[in-house]
C-alpha positions in Angstrom: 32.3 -8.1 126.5 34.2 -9.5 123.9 37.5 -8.5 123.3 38.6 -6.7 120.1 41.1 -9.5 119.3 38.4 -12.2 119.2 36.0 -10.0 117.7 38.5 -9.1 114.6 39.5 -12.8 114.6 36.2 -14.2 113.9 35.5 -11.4 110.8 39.0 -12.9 109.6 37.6 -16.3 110.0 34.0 -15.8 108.5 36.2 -13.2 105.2 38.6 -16.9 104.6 35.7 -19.3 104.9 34.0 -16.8 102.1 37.4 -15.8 100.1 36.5 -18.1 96.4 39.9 -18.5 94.7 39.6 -17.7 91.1 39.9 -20.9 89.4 41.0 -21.2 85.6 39.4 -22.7 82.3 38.9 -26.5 83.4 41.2 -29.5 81.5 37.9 -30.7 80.6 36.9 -27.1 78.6 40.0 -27.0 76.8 39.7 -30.5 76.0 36.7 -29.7 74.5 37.5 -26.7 72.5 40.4 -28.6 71.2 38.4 -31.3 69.8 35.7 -29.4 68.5 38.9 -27.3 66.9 40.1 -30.4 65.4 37.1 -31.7 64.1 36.2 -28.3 61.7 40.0 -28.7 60.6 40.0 -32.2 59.9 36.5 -31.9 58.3 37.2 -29.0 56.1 40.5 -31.2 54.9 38.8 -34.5 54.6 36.1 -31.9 51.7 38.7 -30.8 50.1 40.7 -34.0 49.5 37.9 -35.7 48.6 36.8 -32.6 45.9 40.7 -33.4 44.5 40.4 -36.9 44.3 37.3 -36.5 42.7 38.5 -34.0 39.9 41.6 -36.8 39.6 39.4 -39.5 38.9 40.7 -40.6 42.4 37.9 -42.8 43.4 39.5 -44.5 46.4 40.7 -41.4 47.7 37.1 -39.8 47.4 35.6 -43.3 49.2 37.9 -43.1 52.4 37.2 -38.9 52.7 34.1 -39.4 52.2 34.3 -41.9 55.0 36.1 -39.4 57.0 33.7 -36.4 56.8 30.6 -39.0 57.6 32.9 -40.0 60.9 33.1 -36.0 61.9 30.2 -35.7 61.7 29.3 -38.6 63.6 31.4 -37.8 66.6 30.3 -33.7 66.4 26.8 -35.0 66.6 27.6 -37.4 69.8 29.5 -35.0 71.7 26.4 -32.4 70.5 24.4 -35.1 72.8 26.7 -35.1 75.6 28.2 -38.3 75.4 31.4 -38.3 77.2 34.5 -36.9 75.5 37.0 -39.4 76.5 35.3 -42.2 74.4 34.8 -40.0 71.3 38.8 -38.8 71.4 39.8 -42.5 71.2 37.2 -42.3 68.2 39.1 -39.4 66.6 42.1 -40.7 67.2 41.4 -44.2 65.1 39.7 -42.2 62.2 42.4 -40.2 62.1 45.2 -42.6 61.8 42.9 -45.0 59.7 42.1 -42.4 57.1 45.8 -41.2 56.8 46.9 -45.1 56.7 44.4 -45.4 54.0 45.7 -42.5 51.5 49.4 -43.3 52.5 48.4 -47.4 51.4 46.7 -45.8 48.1 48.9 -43.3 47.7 52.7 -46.0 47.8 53.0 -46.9 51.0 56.6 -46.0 52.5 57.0 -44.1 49.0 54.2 -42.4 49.7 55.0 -38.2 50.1 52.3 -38.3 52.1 53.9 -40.7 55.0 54.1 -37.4 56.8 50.3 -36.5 57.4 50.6 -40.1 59.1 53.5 -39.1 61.3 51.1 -36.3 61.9 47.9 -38.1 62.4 48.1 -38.8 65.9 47.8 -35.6 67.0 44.3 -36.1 68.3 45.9 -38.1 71.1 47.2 -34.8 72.8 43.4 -34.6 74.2 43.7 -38.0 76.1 42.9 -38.3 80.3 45.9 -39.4 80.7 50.0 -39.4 79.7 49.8 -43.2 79.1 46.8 -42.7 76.8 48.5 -39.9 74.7 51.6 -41.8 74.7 50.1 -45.0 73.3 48.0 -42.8 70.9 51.9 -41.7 69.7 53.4 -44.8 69.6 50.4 -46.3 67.2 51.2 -44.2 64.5 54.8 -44.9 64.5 54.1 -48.3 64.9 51.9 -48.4 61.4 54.9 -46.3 59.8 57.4 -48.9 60.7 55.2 -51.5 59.7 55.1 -49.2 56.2 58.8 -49.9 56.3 59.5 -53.5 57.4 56.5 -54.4 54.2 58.9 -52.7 51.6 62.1 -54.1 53.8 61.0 -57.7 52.6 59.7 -56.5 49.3 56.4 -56.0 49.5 55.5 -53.2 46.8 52.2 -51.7 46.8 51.1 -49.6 43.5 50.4 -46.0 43.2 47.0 -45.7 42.2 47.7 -41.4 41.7 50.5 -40.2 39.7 53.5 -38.2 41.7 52.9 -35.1 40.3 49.3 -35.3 40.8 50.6 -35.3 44.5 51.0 -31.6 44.6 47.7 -30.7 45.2 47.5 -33.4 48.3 50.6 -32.1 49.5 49.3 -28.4 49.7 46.3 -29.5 51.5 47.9 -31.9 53.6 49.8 -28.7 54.8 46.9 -26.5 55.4 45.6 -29.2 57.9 48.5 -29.4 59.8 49.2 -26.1 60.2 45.3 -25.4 61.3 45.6 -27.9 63.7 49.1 -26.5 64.9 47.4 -23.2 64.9 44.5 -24.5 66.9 47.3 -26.0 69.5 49.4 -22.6 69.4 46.1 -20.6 70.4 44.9 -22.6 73.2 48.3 -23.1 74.6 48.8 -19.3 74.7 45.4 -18.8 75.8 45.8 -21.5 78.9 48.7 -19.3 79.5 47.3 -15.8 79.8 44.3 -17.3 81.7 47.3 -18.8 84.2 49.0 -15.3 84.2 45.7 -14.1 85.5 45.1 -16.4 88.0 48.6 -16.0 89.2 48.1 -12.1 89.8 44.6 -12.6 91.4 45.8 -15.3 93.6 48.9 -12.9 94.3 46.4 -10.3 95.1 44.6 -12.4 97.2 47.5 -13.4 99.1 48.4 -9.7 99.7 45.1 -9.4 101.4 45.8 -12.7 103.8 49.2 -11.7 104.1 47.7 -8.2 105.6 44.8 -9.8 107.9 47.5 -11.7 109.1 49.9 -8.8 109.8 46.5 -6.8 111.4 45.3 -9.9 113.6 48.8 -10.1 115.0 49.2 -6.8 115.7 45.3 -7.1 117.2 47.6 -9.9 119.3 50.4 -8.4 120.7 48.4 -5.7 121.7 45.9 -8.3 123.7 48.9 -10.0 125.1 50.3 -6.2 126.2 46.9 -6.1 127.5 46.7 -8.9 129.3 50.4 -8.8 130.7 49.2 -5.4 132.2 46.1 -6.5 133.7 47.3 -9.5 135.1 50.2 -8.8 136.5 49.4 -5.3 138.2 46.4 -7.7 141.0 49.6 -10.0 140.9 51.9 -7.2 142.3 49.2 -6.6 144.6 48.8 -10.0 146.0 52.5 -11.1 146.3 53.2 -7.3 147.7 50.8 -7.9 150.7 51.8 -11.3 151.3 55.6 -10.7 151.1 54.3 -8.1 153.8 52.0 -9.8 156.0 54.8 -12.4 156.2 57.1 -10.2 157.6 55.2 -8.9 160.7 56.9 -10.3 163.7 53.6 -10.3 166.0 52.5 -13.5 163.6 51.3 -16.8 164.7 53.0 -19.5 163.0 49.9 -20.8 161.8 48.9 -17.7 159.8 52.1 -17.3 158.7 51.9 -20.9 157.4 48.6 -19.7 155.2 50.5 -16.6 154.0 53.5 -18.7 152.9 50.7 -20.6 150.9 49.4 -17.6 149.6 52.7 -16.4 148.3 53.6 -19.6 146.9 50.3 -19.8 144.9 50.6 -16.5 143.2 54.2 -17.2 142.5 52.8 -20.4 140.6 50.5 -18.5 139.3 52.5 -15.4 138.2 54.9 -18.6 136.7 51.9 -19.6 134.7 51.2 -15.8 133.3 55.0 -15.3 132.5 55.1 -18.7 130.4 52.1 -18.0 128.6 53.4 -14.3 127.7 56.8 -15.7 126.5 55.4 -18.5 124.5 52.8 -15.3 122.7 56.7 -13.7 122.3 57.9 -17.2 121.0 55.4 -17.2 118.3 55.7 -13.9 117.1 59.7 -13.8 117.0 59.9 -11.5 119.4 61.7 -13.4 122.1 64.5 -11.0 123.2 67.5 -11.8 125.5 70.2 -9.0 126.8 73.5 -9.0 127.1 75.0 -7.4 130.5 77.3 -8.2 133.4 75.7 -10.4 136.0 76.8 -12.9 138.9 76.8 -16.2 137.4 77.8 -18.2 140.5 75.4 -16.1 142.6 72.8 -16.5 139.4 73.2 -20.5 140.0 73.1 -20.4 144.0 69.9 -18.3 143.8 67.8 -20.2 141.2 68.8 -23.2 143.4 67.5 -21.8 146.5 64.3 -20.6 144.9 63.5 -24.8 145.0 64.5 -25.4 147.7 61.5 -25.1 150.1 59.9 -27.5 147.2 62.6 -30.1 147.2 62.5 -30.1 151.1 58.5 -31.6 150.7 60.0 -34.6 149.3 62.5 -37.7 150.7 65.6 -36.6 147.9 69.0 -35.0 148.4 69.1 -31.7 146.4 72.3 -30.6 145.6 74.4 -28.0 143.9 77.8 -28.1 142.0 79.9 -25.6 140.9 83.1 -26.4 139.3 85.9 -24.5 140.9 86.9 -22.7 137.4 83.5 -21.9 137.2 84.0 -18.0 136.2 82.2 -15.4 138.4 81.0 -12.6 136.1 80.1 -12.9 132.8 78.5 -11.2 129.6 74.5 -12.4 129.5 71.0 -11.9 130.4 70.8 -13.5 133.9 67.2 -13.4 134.7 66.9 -15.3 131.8 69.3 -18.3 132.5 67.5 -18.2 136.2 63.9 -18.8 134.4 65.8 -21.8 132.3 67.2 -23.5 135.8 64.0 -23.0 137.8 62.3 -24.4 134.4 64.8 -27.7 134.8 65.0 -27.9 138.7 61.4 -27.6 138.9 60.4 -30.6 136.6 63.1 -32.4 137.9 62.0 -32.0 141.5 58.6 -32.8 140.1 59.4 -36.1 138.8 61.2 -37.6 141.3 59.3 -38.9 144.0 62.8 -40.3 145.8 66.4 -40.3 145.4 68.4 -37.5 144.0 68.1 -33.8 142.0 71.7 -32.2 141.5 72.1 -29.0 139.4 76.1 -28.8 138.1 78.0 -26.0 136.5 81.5 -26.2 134.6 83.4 -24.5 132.9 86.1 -24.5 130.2 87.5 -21.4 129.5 89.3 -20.0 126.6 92.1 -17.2 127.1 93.4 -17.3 123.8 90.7 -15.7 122.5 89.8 -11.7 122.5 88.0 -10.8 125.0 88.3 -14.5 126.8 84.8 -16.8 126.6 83.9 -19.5 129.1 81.6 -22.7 127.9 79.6 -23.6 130.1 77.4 -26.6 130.5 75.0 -26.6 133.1 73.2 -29.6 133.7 69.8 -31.0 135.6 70.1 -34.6 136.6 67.3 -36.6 138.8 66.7 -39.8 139.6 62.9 -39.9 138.9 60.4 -41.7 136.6 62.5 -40.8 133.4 60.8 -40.7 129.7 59.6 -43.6 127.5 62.0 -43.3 124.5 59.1 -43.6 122.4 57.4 -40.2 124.1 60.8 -38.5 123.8 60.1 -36.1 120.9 57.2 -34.6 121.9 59.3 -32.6 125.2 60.1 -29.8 123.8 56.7 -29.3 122.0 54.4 -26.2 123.2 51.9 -27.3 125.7 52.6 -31.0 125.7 53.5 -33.4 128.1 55.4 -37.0 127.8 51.5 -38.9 128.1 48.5 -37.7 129.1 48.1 -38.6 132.4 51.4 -36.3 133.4 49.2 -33.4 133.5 46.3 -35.1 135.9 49.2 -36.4 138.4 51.9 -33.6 138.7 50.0 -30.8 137.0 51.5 -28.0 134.4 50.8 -26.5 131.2 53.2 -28.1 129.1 55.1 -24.8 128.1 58.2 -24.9 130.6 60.4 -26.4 128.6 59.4 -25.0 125.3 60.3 -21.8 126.7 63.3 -23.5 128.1 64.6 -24.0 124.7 63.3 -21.1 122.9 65.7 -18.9 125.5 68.6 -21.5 125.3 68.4 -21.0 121.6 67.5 -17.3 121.4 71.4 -17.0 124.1 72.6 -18.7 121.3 73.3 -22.1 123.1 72.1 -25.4 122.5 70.1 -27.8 125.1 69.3 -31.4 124.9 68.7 -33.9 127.4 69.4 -38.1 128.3 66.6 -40.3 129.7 65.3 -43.9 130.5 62.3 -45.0 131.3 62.7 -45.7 135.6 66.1 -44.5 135.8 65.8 -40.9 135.5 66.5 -38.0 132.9 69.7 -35.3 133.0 69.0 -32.1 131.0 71.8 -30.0 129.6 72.3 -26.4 128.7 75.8 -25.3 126.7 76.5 -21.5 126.6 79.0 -19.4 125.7 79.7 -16.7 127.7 82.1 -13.5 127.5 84.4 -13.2 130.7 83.9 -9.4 132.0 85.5 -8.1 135.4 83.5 -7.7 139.3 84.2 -3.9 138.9 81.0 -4.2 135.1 78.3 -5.4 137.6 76.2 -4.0 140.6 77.7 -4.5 143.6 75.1 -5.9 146.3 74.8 -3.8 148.9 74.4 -5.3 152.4 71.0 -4.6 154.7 72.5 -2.1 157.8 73.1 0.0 154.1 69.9 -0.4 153.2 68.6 0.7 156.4 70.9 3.9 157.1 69.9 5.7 153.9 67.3 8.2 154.1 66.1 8.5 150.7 63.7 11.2 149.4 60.7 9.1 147.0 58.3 9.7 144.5 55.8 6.8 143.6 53.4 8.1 140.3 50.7 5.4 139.7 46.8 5.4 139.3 46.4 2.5 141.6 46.1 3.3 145.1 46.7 -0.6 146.6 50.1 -0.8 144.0 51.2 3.0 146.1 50.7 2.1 149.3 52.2 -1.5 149.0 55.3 -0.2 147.2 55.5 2.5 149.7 55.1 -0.4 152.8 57.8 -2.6 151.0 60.1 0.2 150.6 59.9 1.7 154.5 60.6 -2.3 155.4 64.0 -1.8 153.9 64.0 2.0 154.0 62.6 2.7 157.4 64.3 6.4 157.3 62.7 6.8 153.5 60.4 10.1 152.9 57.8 8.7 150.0 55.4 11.2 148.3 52.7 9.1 146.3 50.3 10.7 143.1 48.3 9.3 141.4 49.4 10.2 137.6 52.2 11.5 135.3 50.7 15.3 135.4 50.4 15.4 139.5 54.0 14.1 139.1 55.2 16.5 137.0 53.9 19.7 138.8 55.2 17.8 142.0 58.9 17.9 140.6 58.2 21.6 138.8 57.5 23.0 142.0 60.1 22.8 143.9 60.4 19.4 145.7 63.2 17.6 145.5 63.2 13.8 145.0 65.8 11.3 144.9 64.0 9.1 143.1 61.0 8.7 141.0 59.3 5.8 140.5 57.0 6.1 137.5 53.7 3.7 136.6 53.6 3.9 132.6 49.8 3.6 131.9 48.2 6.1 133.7 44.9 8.8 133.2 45.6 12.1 132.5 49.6 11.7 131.4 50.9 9.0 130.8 54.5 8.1 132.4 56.5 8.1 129.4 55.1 11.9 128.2 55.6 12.6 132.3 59.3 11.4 132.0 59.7 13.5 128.8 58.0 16.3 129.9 60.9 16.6 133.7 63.6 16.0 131.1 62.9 18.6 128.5 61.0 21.2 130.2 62.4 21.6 133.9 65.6 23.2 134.5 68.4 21.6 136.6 68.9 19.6 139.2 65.1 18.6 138.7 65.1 17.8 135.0 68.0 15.1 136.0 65.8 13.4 138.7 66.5 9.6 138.0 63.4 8.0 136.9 62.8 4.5 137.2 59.5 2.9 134.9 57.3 0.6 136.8 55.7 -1.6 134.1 53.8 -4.8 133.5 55.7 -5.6 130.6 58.9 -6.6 129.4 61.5 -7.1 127.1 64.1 -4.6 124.9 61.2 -2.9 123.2 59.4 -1.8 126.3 63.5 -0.8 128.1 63.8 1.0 124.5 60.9 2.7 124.9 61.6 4.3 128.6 64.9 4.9 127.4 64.1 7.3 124.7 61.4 9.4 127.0 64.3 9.9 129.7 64.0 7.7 131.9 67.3 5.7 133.8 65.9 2.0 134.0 62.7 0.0 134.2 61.6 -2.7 136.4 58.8 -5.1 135.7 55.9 -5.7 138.2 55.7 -7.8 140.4 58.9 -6.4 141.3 61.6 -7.8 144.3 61.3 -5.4 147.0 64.6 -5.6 148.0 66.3 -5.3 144.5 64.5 -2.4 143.5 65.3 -0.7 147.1 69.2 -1.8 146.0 68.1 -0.1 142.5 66.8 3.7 144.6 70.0 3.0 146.2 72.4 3.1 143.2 71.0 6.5 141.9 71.7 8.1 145.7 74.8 10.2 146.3 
């Protein structure tokens, strides 16, 4: 069955492969309206100047608009027959200019009044293809005017054949044309604008609509990817739970324990895999969130080295650790995520590196001089492996990508690690980078800055004869019997003196607590039948009276981040923890709510 992501995805698709974009009035439609435009203008001038000239006794003046009106209606009747427009513009443009050059000539040449409809003449040109066409179409007319004046510059002197002040009438109609044809240019312009304004507000509209599909489909995403998260992770918590469990029974051969140390290290690839592929979903929607709280960062760095270690022993190379002694202690950050940034580095360093050497170093510089005191700190990967091509280098911090294509066949990955990498770095507000040749190995760098904070802001460990001498009562609410009992198993390991009531959904736990038994600690699933945990956790705090209604509640969840903390928060509860979850910390975590 198709899920409801994919489904609304492809009627996105199918709605944008059908979406028409309104499209305006063509250039080659108002071109053509234009010239027809011109054409009844010039037309109706050419009759009328050559009815004046004839009631002058202007017989020249009636031969070239007679001329005129014959070429209109020449070039009316070609474009009638769909000859191409660009051909008969150029047409225009020379009867034009040769009929104005004509009466100017006739009329006195540079003395002429009627120099101006020359000047005026090439207006025709504004319906060229191109600039350089309407340009030249310009510069022709001012050409014949200056030629006008160089002729009367070297006294040349070319008779009137009309008097002056029979002018008048030319003048008038000389007027009338220009302003039709100005009118003509005034209304398609405006027109070309409103028909823009109107594209504008349907393509506006239209991007409203895109601009919500997108907003739905990504909501229709992060809902799959809360989805997802939940349903792989919770057969995840299963698997590691029984194998971190099966691993611990001491009447095991060493050969099954061998296959169960396989087994864990498989889903912990493959819970790597899951937890990449969720961040890089966050990554993409902006959603990548980092916290800011005391934490260990020397014991941070010692145990994301150790987490490589069994790797790094497969292979001949010296793996080492160094910490600067000013290396501060605590600091202000979000630990867990600078461990998935050093595990990220150490584990493609020990990948690369067939021989030789992988060090992980930490220092320090720290300011006291400001308020409160901050420590840089660069931490840095170096190895001795097969390096990267410095023609390959920009492609390592792109989303699933990998130096060359043959990485992926010989070491394996997905080509998100350090994408992520980065996207944390930056998101701490820190920088990373890295230096590389081709044979000689690559060093990878992380700069942070941290706020100092004392020992007495963080969690103090607490050792394992404490862990076994409490006797702690628990309550364990989730739907999914194999998630109870394994929780309950892993918890007795470190809790062997622990009392653990299991149901199976937020009501059965909240008519547990109502009547009368008293829990420690509750330990609440968040999607369950019935009543959910979240309306379970609101439900003991608002409607049960003391000491029950202040039972600390801890959320067991597949997801992550500040939105799902915010959200257990504001129903009650004290904490959350995120499945798979460390055995041991979260028996530390039942341990810190005990008096």
């Amino acid at each position: 069955m198709k899920h409801p992501l994919f489904e609304h995805s492809d009627n996105y698709n199918a709605w944008l492969d059908g979406l028409q974009w309104p499209q305006g009035p063509s250039s080659q439609s108002q071109r053509e309206w234009l010239f027809y435009s011109f054409l009844l203008i010039l037309g109706s001038g050419y009759t009328a100047f050559a009815l004046v000239a004839w009631g002058l006794g202007f017989h020249a003046g009636v031969l070239v608009n007679s001329l005129g009106i014959a070429a209109i209606l020449t070039l009316g009747g070609l474009r009638h027959a769909r000859i191409r427009l660009a051909p008969l513009v150029t047409a225009l443009l020379a009867v034009t200019l040769a009929q104005a050059l004509s009466i100017t000539w006739l009329t006195g040449g540079i003395y002429s009044a009627t120099i101006s409809w020359l000047a005026l003449a090439a207006l025709p040109a504004l319906l060229a293809n191109t600039q350089q066409a309407r340009i030249l179409g310009l510069a022709v007319a001012w050409l014949l005017i200056l030629g006008l004046y160089g002729y009367a510059l070297m006294g040349g002197e070319i008779a009137m054949q009309i008097m002056p002040k029979d002018l008048i009438h030319w003048h008038f109609l000389m007027a009338v044309v220009i302003f039709g044809m100005q009118l003509a240019l005034l209304y398609r312009m405006n027109t070309a604008r409103n028909q823009r304004l109107h594209i504008m507000q349907l393509n506006r509209r239209n991007l409203r609509q895109v601009h919500q599909q997108l907003k739905n489909t990504q909501q229709q995403k992060d809902l799959f990817v809360a989805s997802v998260s939940h349903e792989l992770r919770t057969p995840m918590n299963a698997i590691l739970g029984l194998a971190d469990l099966i691993q611990h029974e001491k009447a095991l051969n060493s050969d099954v324990r061998a296959k169960v140390e396989d087994i864990q290290k498989s889903g912990e690839h493959l819970l790597t895999i899951i937890n990449d592929l969720l961040d890089h979903a966050q990554m993409e929607a902006g959603r990548l969130q980092v916290v800011s709280e005391p934490f260990n960062l020397r014991e941070t760095l010692q145990n994301s080295f150790q987490l490589l270690k069994r790797r790094a022993e497969t292979k001949p190379i010296q793996y080492q650790l160094s910490i600067d002694p000013h290396v501060p202690q605590w600091v202000m950050g979000d630990g867990h995520r600078l461990t998935q940034i050093l595990v990220n580095l150490l584990g493609n360093a020990i990948k690369f590196t067939a021989q030789g050497q992988v060090e992980l170093h930490c220092s320090a510089h720290i300011q006291h001089t400001t308020e409160p005191p901050m420590a840089q700190l660069r931490l840095s990967v170096r190895d001795t492996g097969m390096g990267i091509p410095t023609e390959q280098q920009h492609r390592v911090f792109q989303s699933f990508s990998q130096a060359h294509h043959s990485i992926a066949r010989r070491f394996g990955g997905n080509g998100l690690g350090l994408s992520i990498a980065q996207g944390l770095v930056h998101a701490m507000g820190g920088q990373i980078g890295f230096e590389s040749q081709a044979g000689q190995g690559s060093t990878f760098w992380v700069t942070l800055d941290c706020r100092l904070c004392d020992v007495q802001m963080g969690l103090t460990p607490i050792d394992d004869e404490a862990l076994s001498d409490q006797a702690v009562r628990i309550l364990i609410a989730d739907d999914n019997p194999l998630n109870r009992q394994i929780a309950a198993l892993q918890l007795r390991r470190h809790l062997p003196r622990a009392q653990v009531t299991e149901v199976e959904d937020g009501l059965q736990a909240f008519e547990a607590v109502r009547d009368g038994a008293q829990f420690d600690v509750i330990l609440m699933d968040l999607q369950m039948p019935q009543m959910d945990g979240l309306s379970c956790a609101r439900k003991i705090r608002t409607e049960l009276p003391e000491p029950q209604c202040a039972t600390p509640i801890i959320a067991l969840t597949a997801k992550s981040g500040q939105e799902e903390l915010a959200r257990c928060l504001d129903c009650g509860m004290n904490e959350y923890m995120h499945k798979p979850f460390n055995s041991r910390l979260l028996a530390e975590r039942l341990l810190a709510y005990v008096s």
